[in-house]
Residue, then its C-alpha position, 0 to 999 in steps of 0.5 A: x636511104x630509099x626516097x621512094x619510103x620516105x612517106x610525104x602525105x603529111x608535107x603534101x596535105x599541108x602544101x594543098x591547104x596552104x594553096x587552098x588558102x592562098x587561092x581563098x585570099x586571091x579570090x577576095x582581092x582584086x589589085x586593079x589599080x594598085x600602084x607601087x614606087x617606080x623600078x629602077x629601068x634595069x629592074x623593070x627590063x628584066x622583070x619584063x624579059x621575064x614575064x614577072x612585071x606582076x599586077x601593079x602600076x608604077x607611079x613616080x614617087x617624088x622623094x623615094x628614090x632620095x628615101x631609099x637612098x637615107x633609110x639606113x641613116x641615123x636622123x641627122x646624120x650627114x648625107x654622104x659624100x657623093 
């Protein structure tokens, strides 16, 4: 099979108006001042080492690392062995 004759134009279009729309919804929102759930420090290092930090601040979440820890439990089902 020849790549040259496979015709792309249609993936192509389709590609170019998905980014026409992601472009329209970046052009509405504005992240300034957005925050997320601080990363673990050797996530952030990395994101850093990077340039993929993105747009949001990190806050100190009180209880979202004990939530992460949890999510997958059953309510009340005991907390494991540590």
């Amino acid at each position: 099979m020849d790549l040259k004759s496979i015709d792309l134009s249609e993936l192509r279009a389709m590609w170019a108006q998905g980014r026409e729309r992601l472009e329209d919804v970046l052009r509405r929102t504005d992240p300034r001042g957005m925050t997320r759930p601080a990363r673990d420090p050797d996530e952030r290092a990395f994101l850093e080492s990077i340039g993929g930090e993105g747009p949001f601040v990190e806050v100190d979440m009180p209880g979202w690392r004990e939530w992460l820890a949890r999510r997958g439990r059953p309510p009340g089902a005991a907390e494991p062995d540590k």
